[in-house]
C-alpha positions in Angstrom: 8.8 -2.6 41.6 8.5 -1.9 38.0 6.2 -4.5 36.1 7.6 -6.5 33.0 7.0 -5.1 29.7 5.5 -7.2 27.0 7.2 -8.2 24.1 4.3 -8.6 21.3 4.2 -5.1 20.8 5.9 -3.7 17.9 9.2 -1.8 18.0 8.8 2.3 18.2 10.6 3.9 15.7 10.9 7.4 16.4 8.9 10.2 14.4 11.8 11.8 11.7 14.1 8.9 12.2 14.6 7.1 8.5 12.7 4.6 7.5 11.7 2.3 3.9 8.5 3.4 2.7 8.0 -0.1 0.9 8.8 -2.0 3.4 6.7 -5.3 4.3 6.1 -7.4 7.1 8.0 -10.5 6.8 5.3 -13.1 8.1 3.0 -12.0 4.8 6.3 -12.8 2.8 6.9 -16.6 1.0 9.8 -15.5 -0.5 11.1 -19.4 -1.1 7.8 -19.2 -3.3 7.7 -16.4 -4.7 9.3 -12.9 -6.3 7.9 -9.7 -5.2 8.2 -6.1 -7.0 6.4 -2.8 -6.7 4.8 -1.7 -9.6 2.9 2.1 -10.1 -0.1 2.2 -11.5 0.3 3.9 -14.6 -0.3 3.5 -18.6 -2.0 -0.2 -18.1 0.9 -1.2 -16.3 -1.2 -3.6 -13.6 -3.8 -5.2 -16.3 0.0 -5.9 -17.9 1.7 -7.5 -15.1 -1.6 -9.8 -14.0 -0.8 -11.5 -17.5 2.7 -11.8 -16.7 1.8 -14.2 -13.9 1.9 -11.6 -11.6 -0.7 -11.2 -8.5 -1.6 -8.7 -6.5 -0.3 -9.5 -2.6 -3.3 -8.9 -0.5 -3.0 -7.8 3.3 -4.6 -10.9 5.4 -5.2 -8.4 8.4 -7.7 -6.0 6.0 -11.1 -7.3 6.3 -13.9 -5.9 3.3 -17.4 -7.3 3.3 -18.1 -7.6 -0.9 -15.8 -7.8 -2.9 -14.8 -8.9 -6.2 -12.4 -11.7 -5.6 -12.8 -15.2 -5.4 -12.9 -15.3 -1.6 -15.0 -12.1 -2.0 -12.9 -9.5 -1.3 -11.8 -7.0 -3.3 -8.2 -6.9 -4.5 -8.1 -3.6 -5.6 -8.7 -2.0 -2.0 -7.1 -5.1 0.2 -3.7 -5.6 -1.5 -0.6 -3.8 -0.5 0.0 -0.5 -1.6 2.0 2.9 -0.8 1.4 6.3 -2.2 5.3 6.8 -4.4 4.0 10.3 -6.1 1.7 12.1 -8.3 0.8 11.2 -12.2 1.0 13.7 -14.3 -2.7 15.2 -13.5 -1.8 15.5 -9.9 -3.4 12.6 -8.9 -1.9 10.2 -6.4 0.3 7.3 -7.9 0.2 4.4 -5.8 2.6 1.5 -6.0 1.1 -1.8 -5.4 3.4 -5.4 -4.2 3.0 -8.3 -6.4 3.9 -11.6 -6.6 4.9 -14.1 -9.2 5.7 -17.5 -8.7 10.3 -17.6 -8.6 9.9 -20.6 -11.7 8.1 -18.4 -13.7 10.4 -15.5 -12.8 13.7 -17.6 -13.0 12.2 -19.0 -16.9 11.3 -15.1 -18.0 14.9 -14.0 -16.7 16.5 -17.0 -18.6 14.4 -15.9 -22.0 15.7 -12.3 -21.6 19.0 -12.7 -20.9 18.9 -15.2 -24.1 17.7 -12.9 -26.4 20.0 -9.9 -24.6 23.1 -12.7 -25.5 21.5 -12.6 -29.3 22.3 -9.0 -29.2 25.7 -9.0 -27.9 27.0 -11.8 -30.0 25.6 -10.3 -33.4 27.6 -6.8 -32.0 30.5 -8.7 -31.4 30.4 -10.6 -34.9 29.1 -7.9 -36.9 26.4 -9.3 -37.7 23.6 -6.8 -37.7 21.7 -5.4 -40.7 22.2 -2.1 -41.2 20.1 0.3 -42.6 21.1 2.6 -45.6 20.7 5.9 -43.3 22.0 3.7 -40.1 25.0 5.6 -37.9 25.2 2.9 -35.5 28.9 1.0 -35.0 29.0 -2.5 -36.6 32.1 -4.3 -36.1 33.3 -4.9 -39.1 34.0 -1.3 -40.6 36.5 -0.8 -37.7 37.7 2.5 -36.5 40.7 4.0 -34.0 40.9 7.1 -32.6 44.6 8.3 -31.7 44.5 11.3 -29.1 47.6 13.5 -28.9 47.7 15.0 -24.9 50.3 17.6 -24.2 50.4 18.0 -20.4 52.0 21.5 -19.3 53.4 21.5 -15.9 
């Protein structure tokens, strides 16, 4: 008689089958709380995210003895990360997940898609100063462009 298999293993996934590298487990996940992204570390771009609002997600199964954190671990070596390529030098680039709280995301997507609506409606009225050596299109010195196709068959 074969015995019962237990179901609080995880699921094998076969070795060469596809899979997301950036994939995370759900239960470290509060996605009614907050908005996630992967960012690389490159040209500052961490330092600039933390004063976005943006945190570093931390792995609550990695345990480290000192740290630097408040609950004394450090973040740098506990949060979530994967290894997307190389920099430049040939060192590793790592992506790390971080979090931001989704009123603070929802407020920053509001501001930029104000100030992108700025843009389109000065395009569409004409309204933009243009420079003396400027080639852009401004709506008011309208052009047309008549194309004459001759289609042998």
């Amino acid at each position: 008689m074969a015995r019962p298999r237990k179901d609080n293993r995880s699921k094998r996934v076969p070795l060469g089958q596809l899979r997301s590298k950036l994939t995370v487990p759900e239960h470290i996940l509060e996605k009614d709380r907050f908005k996630y992204r992967w960012m690389c570390d490159r040209q500052g771009r961490l330092p600039q995210a933390e004063q976005g609002g943006y945190n570093f997600v931390l792995d609550p199964d990695m345990k480290v003895e000192v740290g630097e954190g408040e609950d004394g671990r450090d973040k740098m070596s506990t949060a979530i990360c994967r290894t997307v390529g190389t920099h430049p030098d040939g060192s590793p680039m790592k992506a790390y997940l971080m979090k931001i709280r989704k009123d603070w995301y929802d407020k920053d997507q509001r501001e930029k898609q104000e100030a992108l609506d700025e843009i389109d409606a000065a395009i569409a009225g004409g309204e933009i100063a243009q420079q003396p050596d400027d080639k852009r299109y401004i709506g008011s010195q309208a052009f047309s462009i008549s194309l004459n196709i001759l289609i042998l068959i």
